[in-house]
PASE-903077 format. One record per atom (N, C-alpha, C, CB): x, y, z; residue in one letter. Coordinates in steps of 0.05 Angstrom, whole numbers, plus 5000, padded with zeros to 4 digits. Each point is the difference from the previous one (the first is absolute). Glycine has a CB too. Example, Ala and Ser with C-alpha at 12.3 -4.5 7.8 and 13.67 -1.06 7.14 Angstrom:
<nodes>
526448865156A/498250245000A/501850245000A/496249775025A/503150444961S/501650245001S/498550225014S/502449874957S/
</nodes>
This chain:
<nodes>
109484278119X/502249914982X/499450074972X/501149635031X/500250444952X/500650104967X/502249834986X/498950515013X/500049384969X/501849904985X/501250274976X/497349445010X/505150614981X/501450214988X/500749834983X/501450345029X/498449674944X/501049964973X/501950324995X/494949634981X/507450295015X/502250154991X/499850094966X/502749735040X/497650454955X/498850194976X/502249864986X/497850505016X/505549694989X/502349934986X/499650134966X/500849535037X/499550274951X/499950214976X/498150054988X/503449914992X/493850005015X/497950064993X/498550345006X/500349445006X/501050625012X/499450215021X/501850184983X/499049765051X/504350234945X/502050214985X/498350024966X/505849825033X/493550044963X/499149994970X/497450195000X/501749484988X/496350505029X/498450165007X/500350305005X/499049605012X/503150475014X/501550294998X/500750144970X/502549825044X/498349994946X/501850064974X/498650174977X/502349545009X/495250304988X/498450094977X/498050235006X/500649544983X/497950564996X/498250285003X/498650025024X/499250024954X/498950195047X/497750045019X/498349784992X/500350515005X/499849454975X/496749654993X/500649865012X/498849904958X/502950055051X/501649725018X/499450035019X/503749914984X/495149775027X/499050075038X/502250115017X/496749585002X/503150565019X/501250095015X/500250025033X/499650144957X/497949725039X/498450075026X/500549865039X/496650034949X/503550045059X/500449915027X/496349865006X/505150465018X/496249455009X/497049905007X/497450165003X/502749735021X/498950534992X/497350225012X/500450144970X/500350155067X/499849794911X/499250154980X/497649834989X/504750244991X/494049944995X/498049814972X/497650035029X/504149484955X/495250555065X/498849965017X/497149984989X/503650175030X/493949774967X/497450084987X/499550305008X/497949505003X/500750594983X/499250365004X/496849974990X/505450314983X/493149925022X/497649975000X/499550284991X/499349625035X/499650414945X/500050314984X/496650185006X/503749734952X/494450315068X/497349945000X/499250294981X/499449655052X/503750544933X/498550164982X/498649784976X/503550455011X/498249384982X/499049744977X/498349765007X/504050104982X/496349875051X/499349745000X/501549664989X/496650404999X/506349765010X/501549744988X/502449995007X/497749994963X/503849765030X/502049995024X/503050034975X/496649585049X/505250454970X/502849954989X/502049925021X/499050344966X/502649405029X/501449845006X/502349914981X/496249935027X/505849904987X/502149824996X/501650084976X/497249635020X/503750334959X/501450054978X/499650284986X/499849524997X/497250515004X/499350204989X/500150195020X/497749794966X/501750265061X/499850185023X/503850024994X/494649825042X/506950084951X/503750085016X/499850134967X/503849495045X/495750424935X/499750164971X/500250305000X/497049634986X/499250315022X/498650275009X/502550265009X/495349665024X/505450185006X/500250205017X/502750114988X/497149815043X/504350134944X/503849884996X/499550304980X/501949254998X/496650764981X/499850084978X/497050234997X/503149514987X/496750625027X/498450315000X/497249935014X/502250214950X/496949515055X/497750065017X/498250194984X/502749955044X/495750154977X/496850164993X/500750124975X/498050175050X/504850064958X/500150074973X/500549924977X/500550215022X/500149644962X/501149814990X/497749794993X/504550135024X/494949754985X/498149824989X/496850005005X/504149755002X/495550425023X/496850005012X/499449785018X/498450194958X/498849895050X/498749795015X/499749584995X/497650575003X/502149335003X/499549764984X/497250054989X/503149675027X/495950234957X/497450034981X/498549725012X/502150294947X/500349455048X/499149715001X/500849915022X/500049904958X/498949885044X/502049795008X/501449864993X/498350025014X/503949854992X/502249794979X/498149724995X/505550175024X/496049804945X/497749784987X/502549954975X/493450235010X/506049584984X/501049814978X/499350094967X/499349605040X/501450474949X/499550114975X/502549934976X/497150385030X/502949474945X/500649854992X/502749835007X/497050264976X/502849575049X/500449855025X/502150225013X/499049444982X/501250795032X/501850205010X/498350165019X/503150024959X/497949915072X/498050235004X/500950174997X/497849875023X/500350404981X/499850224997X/498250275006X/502049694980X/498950455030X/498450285016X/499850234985X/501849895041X/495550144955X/500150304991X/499750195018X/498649894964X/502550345022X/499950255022X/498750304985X/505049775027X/494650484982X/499750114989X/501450114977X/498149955034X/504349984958X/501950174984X/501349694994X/500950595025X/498649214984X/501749774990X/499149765008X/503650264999X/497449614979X/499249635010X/503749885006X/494249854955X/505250035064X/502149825022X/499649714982X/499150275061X/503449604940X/500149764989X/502849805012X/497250264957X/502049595054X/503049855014X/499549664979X/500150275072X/502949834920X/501849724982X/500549825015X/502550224972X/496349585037X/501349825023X/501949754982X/495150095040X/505749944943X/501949954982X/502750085006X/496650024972X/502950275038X/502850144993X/499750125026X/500750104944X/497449885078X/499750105030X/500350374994X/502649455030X/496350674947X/500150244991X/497150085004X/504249954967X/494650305046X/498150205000X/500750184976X/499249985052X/499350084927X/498650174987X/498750144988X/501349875009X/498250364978X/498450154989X/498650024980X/502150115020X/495749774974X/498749914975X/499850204975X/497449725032X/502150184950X/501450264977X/497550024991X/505249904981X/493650425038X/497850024997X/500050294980X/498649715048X/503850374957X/500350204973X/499049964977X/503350085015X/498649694980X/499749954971X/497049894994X/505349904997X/493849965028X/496950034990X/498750254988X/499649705033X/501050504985X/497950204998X/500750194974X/499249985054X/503249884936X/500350184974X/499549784974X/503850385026X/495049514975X/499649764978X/498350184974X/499349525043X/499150654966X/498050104988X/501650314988X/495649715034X/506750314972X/500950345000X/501950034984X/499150105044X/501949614941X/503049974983X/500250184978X/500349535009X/495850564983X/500750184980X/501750325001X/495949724991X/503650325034X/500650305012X/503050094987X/497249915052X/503650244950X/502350194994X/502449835026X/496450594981X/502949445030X/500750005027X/501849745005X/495750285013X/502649504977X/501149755007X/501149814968X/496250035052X/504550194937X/501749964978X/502950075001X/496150074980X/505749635014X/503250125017X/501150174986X/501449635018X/500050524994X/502350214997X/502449834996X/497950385032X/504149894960X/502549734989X/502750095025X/498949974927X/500150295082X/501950095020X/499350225020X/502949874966X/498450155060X/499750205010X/498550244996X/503149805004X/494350355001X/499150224999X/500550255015X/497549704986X/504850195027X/500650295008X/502850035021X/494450104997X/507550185007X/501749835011X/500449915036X/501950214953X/495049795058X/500649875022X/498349745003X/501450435018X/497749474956X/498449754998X/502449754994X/495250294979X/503349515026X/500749845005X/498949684981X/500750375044X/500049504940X/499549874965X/500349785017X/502050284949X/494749545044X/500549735005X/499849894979X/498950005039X/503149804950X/501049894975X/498149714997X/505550245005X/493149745017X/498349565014X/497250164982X/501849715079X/498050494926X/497650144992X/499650214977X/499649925046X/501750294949X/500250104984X/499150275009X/500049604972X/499650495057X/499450165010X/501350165015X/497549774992X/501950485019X/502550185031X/498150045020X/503650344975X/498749795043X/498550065020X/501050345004X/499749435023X/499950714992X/499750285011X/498950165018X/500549934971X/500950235036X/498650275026X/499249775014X/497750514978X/499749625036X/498249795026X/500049734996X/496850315008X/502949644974X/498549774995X/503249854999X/494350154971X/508049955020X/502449815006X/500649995022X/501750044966X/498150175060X/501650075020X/497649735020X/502650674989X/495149375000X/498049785025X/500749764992X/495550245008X/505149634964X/500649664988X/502449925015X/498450044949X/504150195053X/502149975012X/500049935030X/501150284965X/498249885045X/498950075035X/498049815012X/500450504993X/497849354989X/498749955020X/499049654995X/498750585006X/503149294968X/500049704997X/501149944971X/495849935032X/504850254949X/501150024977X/498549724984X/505050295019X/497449584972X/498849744980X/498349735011X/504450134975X/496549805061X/499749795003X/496150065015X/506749795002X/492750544996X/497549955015X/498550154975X/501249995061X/500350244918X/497550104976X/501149884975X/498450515019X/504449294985X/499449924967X/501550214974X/494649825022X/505050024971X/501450324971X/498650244991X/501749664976X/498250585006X/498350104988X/499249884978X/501450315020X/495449764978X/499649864969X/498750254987X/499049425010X/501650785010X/497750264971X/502150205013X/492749934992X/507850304994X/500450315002X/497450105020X/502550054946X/498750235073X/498050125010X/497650114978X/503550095036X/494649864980X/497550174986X/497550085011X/501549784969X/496550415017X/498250065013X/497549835006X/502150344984X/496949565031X/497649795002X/498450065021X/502449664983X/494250255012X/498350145019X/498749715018X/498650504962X/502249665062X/500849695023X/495949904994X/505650235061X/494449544949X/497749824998X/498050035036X/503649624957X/498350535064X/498950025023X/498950304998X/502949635024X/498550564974X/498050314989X/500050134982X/500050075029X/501249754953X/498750184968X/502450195000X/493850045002X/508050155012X/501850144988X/502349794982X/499150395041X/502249894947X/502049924984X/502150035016X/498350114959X/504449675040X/502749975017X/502249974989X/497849845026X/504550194969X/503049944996X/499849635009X/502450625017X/497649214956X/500849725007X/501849884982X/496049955020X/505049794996X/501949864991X/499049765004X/503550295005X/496849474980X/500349785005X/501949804998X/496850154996X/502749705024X/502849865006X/498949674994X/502450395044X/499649444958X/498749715003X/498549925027X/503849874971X/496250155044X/498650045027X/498050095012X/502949994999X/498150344995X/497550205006X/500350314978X/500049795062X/498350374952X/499650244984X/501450145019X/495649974973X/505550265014X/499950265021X/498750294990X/504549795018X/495050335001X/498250094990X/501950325020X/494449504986X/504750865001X/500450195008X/498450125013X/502349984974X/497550095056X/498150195010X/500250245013X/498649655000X/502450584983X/501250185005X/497950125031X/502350044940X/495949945059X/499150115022X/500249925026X/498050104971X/504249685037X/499549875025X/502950035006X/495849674995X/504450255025X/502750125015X/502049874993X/498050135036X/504350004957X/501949974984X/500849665006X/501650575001X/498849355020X/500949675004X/497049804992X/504250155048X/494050084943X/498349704997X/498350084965X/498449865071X/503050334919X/499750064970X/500449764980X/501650465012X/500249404991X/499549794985X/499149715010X/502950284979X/494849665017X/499049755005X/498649804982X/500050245034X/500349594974X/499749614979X/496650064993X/504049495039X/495650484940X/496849914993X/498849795015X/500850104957X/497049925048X/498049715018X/499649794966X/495550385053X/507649504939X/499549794990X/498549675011X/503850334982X/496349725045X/499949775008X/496650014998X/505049935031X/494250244973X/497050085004X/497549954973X/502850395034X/499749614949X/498950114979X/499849784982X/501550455009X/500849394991X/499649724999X/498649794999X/501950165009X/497249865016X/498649865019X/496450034984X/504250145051X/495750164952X/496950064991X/500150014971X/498650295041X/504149734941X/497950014971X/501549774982X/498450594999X/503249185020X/501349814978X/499649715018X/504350374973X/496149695048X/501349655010X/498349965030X/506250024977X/492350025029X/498249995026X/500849845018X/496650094980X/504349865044X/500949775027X/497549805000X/502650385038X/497849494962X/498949725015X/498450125021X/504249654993X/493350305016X/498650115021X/501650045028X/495849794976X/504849915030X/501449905028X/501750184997X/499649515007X/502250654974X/502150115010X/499150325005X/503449634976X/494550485009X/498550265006X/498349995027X/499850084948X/499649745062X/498350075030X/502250045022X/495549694989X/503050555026X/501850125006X/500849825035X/498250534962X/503949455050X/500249895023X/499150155024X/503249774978X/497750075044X/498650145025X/502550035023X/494849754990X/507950054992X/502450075023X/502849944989X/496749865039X/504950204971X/503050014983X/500349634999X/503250565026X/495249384980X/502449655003X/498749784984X/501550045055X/496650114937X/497949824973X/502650084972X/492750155018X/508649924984X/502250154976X/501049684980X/502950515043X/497649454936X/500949854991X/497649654999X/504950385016X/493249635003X/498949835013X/499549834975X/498350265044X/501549804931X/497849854979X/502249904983X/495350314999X/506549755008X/503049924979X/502349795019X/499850584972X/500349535057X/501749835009X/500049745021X/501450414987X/500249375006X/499449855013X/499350015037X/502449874953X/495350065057X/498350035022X/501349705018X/495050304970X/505249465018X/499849745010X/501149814979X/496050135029X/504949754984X/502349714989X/498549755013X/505650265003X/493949574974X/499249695015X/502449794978X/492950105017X/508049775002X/501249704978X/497349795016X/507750034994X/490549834988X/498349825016X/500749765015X/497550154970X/504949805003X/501249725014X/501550005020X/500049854964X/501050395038X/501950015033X/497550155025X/506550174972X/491449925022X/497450045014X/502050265006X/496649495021X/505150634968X/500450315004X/498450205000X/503149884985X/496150315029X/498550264990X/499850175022X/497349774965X/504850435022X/500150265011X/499250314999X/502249685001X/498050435008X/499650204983X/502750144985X/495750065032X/504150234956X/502550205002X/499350234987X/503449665001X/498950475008X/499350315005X/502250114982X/497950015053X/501450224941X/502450224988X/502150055015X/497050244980X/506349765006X/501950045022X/502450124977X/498449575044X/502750594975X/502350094981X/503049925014X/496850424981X/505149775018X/502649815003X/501550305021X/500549594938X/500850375072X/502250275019X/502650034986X/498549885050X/500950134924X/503550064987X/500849785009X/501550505003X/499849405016X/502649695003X/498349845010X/504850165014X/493049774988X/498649705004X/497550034992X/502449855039X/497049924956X/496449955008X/498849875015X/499750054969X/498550095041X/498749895018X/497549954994X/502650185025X/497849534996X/496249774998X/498850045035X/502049414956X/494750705042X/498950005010X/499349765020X/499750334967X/499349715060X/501949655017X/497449854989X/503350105060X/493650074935X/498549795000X/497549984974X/501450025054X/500350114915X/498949954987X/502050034980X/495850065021X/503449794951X/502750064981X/499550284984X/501049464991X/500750534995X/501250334988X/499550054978X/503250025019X/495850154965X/500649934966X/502350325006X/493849694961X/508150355018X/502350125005X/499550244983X/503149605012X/494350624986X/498850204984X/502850144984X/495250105037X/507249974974X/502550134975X/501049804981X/502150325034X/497749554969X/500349804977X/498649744984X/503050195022X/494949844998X/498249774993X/497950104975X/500249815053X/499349964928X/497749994974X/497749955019X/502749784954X/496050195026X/496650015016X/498449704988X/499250674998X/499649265013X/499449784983X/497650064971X/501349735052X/498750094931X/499050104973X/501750234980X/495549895026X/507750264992X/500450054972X/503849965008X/494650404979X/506849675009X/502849914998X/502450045029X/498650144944X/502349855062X/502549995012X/499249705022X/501750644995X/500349435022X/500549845026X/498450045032X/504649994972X/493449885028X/498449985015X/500649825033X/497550094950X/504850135062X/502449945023X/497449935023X/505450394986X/494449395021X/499050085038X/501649785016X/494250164995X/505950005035X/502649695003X/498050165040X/508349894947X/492449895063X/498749885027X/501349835016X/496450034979X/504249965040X/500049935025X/500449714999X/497350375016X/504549414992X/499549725005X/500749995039X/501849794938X/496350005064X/501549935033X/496749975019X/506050404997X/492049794987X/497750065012X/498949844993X/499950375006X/498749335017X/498249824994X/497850074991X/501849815026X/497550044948X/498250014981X/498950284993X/499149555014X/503250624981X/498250314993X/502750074974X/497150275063X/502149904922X/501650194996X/502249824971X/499450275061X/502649694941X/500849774976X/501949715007X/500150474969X/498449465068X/502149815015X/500049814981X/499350065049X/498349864933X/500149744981X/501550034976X/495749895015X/505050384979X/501149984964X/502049894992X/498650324995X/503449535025X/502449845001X/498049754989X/503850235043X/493949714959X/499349674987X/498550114967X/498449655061X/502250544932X/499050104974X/501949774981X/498850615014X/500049314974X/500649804975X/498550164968X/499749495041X/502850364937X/498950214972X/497049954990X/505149974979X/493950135017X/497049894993X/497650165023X/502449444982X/499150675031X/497850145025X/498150174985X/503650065041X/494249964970X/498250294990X/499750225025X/496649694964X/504850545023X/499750155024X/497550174988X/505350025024X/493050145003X/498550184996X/499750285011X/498649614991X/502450644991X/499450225010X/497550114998X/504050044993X/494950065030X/497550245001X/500550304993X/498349735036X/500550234941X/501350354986X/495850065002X/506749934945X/493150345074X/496950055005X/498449745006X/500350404969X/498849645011X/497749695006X/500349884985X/496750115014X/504949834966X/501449834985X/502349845008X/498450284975X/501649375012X/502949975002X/501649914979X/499049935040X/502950144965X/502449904978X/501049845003X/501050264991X/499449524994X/501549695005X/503150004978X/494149705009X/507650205015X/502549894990X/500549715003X/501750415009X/500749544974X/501149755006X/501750005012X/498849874972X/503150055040X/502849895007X/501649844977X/498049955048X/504350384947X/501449884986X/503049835007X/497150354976X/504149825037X/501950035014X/501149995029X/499050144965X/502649715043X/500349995033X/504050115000X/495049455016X/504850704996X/503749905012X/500450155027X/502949994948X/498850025062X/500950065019X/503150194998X/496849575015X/502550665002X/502950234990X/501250095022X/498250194962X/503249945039X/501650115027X/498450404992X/506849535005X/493550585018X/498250225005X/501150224972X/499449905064X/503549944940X/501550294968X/498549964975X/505549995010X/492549784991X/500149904970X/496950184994X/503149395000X/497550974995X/497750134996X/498650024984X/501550145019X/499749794962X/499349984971X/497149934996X/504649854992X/494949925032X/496949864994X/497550175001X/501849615020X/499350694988X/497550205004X/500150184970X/500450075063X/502049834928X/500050274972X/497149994983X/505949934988X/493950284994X/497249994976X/500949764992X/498750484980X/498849435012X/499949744974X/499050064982X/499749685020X/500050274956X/499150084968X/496949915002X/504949894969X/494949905047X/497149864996X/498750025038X/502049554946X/496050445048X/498749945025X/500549785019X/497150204976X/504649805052X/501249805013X/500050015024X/502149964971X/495949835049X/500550035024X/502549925023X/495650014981X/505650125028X/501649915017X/499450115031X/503349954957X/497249735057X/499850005030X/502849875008X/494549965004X/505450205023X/502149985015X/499850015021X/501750124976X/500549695045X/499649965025X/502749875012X/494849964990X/505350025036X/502749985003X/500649595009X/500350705019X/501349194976X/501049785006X/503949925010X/495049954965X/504849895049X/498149735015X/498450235021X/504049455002X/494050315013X/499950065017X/501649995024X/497149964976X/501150255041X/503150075028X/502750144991X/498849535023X/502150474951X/502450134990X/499550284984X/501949524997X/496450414976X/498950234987X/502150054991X/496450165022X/505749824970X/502250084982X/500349984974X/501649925032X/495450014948X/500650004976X/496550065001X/505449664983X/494750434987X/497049994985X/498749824988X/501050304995X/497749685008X/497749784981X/498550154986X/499349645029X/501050304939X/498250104986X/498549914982X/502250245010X/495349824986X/498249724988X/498450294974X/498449475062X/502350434907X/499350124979X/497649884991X/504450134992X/493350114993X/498249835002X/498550194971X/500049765064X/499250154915X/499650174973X/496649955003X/505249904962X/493750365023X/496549955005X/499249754973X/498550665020X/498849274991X/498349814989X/497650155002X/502449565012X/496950234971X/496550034995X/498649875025X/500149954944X/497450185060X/499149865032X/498549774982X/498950465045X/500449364978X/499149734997X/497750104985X/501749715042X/497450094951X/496149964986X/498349915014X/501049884962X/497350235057X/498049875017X/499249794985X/498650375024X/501249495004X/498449714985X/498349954996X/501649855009X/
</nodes>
């Protein structure tokens, strides 16, 4: 048996908006296991990945996903991954504009006031164009929402992996770079910003640089593992789950956290898991006696995160709303009521706290 939560307009609102917007069915986001890197790619960032150029396009993963000023986030070879669980948006860290912090003096990345030529193309946000290759690949292959704007004119620069000199551009995102010698569909390609990053500005957290041993460790150190309420002697586990376009579906014998739209715990959006009632003493048969004042506890790795109970009500299945982003970090559980009927939701809101003080 499956309990189905009906999307409704949560689901059309989703269609509606860009490629950042989750999209994903269940068999998407699946964990992947990269053993050229030693590292995995999954859930938000795996439907990202794949939606929007893959290998070519962004590279191998470098990391693992990790929390970095509270967001996680993946680097890759050519890019760092970042999901808004605010705004349930995947994006592209503006690793460009890092890498040109040091270069503002150049010719290059001094704005122009118009058009340089007449098949270029004048960005007015920037003060920059685009042209030839380097416009026909921004166009073709993710334009604004995966490289960002221009912030420099083409120019000559001598790459940092073999010392030649190349045709580059920089963008807010990434570089591109000219390689006349390689075959015509793969002449223009992204700089290893992500790489580069990594080794000469902002270094990963260890835990997220050791490398794994299998696709399903993916996410493991960021997402919630286990749910306890003490006072209802609840404790379950749960797992990653995504949605089939017109429902969602809960696993019969563990709860869900809902990876396309769910925040993570420790940094912003809506932290959705909803489970099963009816199953003696497993799973969330007790969360109907949840009263305000509860402390719930998530297992995020070997850590836990403590909430309160803020909120209780009860909705009919249309009322989707309760899964949308939130501005602030917010857990919501869900489960179906009465029992024997299951025709409405129970949902019990619950905002983080500070853990207790050993005694």
């Amino acid at each position: 048996m499956r309990i189905r939560f009906l999307l409704g307009s949560l689901l059309l609102l989703t269609l509606l908006l860009n490629t950042g917007r989750v999209q994903a069915a269940s068999v998407n986001g699946a964990p992947l296991f990269f053993p050229e890197t030693g590292h995995t790619l999954a859930y938000n960032f795996r439907d990202f990945w794949e939606q929007n150029g893959g290998l070519d396009i962004f590279g191998y993963p470098i990391t693992e996903v990790y929390l970095e000023n509270d967001r996680p986030v993946q680097y890759f070879e050519r890019a760092r991954l970042e999901w808004f669980g605010d705004l349930a948006l995947t994006q592209g860290g503006l690793l460009g504009r890092w890498a040109a912090t040091e270069k503002q003096a150049l010719s290059a990345f001094k704005p122009v006031k118009s058009s340089t030529g007449p098949t270029a193309t004048f960005f007015p946000e920037t003060g920059h164009t685009l042209d030839n290759g380097f416009q026909n690949f921004w166009q073709m292959r993710g334009s604004l929402a995966i490289f960002g704007f221009p912030i420099s004119e083409e120019f000559q620069e001598q790459n940092a992996t073999d010392g030649q000199l190349y045709t580059v551009q920089y963008f807010e995102r990434v570089r591109f770079e000219y390689h006349p010698a390689n075959p015509l569909e793969y002449q223009v390609q992204l700089g290893q910003l992500g790489s580069q990053y990594l080794e000469k500005l902002h270094p990963a957290p260890v835990t997220a640089l050791l490398k794994a041993t299998q696709a399903n460790t993916a996410w493991d150190n960021i997402r919630p593992t286990n749910i306890k309420i003490p006072r209802l002697r609840l404790d379950t586990d749960v797992v990653e789950g995504g949605f089939s376009f017109d429902v969602w579906d809960v696993p019969r014998f563990t709860a869900v956290h809902y990876w396309p739209v769910s925040g993570f715990p420790g940094s912003g959006g809506n932290i959705v898991i909803a489970g099963h009632a009816g199953f003696v003493n497993t799973i969330f048969d007790h969360l109907p006696q949840a009263v305000l004042g509860d402390e719930i506890i998530l297992m995020v790795g070997n850590k836990e995160k403590h909430y309160k109970v803020t909120e209780i009500m009860t909705l009919l299945p249309e009322d989707n709303w309760i899964m949308n982003p939130t501005d602030g970090e917010t857990l919501t559980l869900i489960t179906c009521v009465p029992p024997g009927v299951y025709n409405h939701r129970l949902v019990v809101r619950a905002l983080p706290i500070a853990p207790p003080t050993p005694a």
